[in-house]
LOROTI-912282 format. One record per residue: y, z, x of N, C-alpha, C, O in turn. Coordinates in nm, 4 decimals, padded with zeros to 6 digits. Atoms other than C-alpha are relative to their C-alpha. Example, Ala and Ser with C-alpha at 12.3 -4.5 7.8 and 13.67 -1.06 7.14 Angstrom:
<atoms>
- npy:npz:npx:capy:capz:capx:cpy:cpz:cpx:opy:opz:opx
- -00.1190:00.0000:00.0890:-00.4500:00.7800:01.2300:00.1200:00.0000:00.0900:00.1181:00.0665:00.1936 $
- -00.1190:-00.0060:-00.0820:-00.1060:00.7140:01.3670:00.1090:00.0730:-00.0770:00.2198:00.0899:-00.0261 $
</atoms>
This chain:
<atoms>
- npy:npz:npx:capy:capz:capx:cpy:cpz:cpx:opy:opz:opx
- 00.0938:00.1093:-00.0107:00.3167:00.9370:01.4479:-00.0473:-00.0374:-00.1397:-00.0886:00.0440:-00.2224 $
- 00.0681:00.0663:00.1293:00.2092:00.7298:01.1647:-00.1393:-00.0114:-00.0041:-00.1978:-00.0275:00.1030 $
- 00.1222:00.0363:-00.0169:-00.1269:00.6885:01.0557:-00.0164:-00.1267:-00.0790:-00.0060:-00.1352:-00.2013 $
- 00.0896:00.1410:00.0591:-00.2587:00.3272:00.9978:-00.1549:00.0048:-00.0573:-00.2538:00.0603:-00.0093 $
- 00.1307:-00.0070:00.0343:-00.5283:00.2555:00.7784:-00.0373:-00.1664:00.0512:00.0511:-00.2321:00.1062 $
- 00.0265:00.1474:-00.0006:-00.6895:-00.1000:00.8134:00.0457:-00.0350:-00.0834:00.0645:00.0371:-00.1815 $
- -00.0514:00.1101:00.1093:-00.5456:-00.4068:00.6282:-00.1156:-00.0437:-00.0648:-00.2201:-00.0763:-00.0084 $
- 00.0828:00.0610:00.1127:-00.7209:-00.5111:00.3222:00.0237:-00.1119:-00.0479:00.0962:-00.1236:-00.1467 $
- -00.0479:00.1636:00.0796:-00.7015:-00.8827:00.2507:-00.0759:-00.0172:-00.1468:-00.1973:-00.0318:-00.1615 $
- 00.0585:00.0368:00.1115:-00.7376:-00.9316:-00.1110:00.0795:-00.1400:-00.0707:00.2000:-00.1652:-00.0711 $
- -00.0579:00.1232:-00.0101:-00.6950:-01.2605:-00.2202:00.1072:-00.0923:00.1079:00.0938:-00.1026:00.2298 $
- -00.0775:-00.0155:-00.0838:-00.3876:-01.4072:-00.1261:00.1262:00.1088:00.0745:00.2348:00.0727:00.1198 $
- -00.0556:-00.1592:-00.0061:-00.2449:-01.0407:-00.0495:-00.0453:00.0890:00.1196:-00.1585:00.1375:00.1184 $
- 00.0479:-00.0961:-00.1036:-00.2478:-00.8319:00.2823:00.0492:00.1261:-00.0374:00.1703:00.1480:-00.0399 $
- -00.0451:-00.1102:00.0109:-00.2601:-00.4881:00.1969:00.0090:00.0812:00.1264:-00.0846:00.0661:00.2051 $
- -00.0234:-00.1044:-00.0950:-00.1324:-00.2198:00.4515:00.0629:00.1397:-00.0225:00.1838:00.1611:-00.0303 $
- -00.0759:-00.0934:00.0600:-00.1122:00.1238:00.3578:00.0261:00.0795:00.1020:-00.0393:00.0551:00.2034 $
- -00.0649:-00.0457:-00.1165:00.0791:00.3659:00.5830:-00.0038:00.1443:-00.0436:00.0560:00.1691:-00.1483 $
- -00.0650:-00.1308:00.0029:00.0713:00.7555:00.6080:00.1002:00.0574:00.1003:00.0827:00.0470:00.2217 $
- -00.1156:-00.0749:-00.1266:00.3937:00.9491:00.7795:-00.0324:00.1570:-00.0355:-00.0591:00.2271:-00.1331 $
- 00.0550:-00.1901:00.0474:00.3242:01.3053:00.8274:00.1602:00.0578:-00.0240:00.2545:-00.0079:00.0201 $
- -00.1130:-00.0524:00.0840:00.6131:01.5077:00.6664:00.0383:00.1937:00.1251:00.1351:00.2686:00.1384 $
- -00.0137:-00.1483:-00.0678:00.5760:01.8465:00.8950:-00.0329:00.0883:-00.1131:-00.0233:00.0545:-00.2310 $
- 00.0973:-00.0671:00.0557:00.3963:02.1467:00.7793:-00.1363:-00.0212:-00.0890:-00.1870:00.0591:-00.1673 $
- 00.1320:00.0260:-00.0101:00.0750:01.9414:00.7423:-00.0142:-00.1219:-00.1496:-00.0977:-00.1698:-00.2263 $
- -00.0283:00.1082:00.1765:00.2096:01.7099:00.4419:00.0423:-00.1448:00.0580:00.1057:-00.1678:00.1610 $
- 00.0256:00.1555:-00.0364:00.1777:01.3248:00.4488:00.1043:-00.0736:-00.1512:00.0895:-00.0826:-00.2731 $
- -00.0246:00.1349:00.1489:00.4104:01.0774:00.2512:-00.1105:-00.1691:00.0337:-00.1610:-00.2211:00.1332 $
- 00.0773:00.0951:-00.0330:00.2302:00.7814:00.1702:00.1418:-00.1388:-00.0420:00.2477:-00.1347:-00.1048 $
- -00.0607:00.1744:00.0224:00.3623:00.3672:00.1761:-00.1134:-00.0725:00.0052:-00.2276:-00.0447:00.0418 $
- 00.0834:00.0657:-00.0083:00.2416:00.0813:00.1251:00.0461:-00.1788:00.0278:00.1300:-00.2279:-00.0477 $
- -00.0399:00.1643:-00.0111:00.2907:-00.3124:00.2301:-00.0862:-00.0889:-00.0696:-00.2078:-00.0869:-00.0508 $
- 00.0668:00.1309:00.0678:00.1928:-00.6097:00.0137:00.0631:-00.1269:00.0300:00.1673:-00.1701:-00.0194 $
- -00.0757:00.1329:-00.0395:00.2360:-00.9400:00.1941:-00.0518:-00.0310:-00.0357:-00.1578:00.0231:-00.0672 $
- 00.0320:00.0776:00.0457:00.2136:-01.2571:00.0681:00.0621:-00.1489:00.0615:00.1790:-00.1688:00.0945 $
- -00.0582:00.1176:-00.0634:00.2505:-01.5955:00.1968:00.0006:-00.0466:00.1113:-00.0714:00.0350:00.1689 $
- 00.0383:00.0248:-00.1372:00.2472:-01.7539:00.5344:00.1269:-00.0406:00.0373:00.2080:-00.0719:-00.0499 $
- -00.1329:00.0238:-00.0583:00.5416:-01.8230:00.7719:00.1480:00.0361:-00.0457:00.1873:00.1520:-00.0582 $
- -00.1284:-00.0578:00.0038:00.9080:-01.8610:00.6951:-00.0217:00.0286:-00.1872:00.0677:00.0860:-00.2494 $
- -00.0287:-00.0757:00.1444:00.7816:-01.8075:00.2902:-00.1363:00.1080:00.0058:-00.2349:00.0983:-00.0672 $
- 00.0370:-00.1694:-00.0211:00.6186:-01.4802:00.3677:00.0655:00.0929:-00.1238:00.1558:00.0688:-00.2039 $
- -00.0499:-00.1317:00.1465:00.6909:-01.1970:00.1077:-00.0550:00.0884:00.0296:-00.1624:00.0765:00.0884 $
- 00.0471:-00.0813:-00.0699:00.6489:-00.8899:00.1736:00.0537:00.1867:-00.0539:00.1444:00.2566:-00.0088 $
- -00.0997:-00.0855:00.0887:00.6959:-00.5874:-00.0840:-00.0706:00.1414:00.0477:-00.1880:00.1550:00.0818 $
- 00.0639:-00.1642:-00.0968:00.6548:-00.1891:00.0546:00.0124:00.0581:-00.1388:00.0934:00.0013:-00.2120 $
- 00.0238:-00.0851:00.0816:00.5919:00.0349:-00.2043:00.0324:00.1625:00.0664:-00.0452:00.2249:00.1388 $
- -00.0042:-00.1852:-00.0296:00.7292:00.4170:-00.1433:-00.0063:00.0870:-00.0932:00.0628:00.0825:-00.1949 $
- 00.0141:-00.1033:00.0944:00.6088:00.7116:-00.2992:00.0342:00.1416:00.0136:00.0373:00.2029:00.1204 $
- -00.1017:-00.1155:-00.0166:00.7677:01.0117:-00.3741:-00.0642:00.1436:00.0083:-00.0080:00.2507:00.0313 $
- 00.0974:-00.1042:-00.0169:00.4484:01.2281:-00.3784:-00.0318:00.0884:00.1402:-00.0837:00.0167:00.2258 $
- 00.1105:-00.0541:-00.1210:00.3162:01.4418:-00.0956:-00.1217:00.0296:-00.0033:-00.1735:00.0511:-00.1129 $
- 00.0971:-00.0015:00.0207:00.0065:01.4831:00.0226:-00.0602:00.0409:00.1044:-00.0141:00.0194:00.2165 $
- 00.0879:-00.1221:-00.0969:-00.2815:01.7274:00.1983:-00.0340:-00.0559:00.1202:-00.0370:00.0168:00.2195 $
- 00.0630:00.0180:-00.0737:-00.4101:01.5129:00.4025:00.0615:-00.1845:00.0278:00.0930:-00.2581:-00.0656 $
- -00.0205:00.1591:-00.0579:-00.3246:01.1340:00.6167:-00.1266:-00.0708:-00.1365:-00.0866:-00.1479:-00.2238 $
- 00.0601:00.1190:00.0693:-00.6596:00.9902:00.4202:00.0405:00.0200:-00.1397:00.0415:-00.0752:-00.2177 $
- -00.1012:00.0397:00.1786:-00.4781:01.1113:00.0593:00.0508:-00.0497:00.0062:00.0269:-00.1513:-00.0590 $
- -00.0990:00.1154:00.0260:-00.2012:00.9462:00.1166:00.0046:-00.1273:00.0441:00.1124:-00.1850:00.0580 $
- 00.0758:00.1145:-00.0331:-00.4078:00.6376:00.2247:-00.0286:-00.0859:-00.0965:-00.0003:-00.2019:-00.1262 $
- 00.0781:00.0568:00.1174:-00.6081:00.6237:-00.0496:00.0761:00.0339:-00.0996:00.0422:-00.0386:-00.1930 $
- -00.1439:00.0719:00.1243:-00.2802:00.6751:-00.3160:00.0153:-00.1308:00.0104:-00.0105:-00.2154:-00.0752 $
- -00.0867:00.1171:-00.0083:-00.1216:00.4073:-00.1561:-00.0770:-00.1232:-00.0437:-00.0546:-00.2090:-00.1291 $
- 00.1161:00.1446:00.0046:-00.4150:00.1599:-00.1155:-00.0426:-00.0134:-00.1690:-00.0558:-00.1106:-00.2434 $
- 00.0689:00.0315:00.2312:-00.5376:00.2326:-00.5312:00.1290:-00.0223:-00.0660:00.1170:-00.0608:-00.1823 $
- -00.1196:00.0318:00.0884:-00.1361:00.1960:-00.6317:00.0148:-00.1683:00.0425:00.0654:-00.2567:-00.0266 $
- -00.0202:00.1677:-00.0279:-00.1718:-00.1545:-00.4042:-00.1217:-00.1090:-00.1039:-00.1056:-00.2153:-00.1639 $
- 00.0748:00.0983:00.1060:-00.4639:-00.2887:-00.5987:00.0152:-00.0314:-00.1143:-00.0171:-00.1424:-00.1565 $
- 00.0150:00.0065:00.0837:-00.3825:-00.1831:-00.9084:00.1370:-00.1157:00.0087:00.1046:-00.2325:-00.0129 $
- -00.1273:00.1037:-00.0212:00.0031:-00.3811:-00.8541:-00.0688:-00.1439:00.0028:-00.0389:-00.2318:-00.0780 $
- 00.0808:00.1311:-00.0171:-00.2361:-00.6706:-00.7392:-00.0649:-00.0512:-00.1182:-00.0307:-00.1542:-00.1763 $
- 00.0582:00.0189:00.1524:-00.4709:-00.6516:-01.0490:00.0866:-00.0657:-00.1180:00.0548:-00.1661:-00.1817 $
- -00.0781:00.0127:00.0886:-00.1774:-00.6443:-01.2734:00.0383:-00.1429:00.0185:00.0311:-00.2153:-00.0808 $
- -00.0791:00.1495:-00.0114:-00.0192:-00.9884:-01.1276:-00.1242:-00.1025:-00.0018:-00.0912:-00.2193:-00.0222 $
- 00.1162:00.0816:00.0200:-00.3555:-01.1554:-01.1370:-00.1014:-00.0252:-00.0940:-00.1861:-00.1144:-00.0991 $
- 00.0655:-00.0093:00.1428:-00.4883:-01.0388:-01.4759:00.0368:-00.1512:-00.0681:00.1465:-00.1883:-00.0266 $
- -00.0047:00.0768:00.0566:-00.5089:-01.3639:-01.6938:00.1570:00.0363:-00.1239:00.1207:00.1126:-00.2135 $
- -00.0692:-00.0220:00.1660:-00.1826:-01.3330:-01.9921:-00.0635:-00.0003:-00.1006:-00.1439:-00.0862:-00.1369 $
- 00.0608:-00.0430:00.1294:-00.2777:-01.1999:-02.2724:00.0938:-00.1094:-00.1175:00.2162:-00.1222:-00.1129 $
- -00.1254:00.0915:00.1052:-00.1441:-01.4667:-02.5890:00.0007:00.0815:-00.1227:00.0736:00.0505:-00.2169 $
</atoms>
């Protein structure tokens, strides 16, 4: 069973981060970053190669590796 966290709409960006439990009590984490509406939808998963103690660690990896990805594409260019 997967554990869902809630979706985080930031801007135009639905975050959805995903824990899968791994057996013997270890969680990989993912993560979804959609963008867009209808047939131009986008829609990029992030997998990480870490394990982790607990479903809300590998929640809260995923969800602080989705903002920061977000941050980065929305920071102003530097000249």
């Amino acid at each position: 069973m997967n554990t869902d966290h809630t979706n985080i709409a930031v801007g135009k960006y639905l975050v959805s981060p995903l824990a899968k439990p791994q057996g013997a009590g270890l969680y990989a984490a993912s993560v979804s970053i959609r963008s867009g509406r209808g047939s131009a939808t986008h829609d990029r998963v992030l997998r990480f190669s870490g394990l982790f103690d607990s479903a809300a660690a590998a929640l809260h990896y995923a969800t602080e590796h989705a903002l920061g990805w977000i941050h980065e594409r929305s920071a102003p260019a530097c000249a």
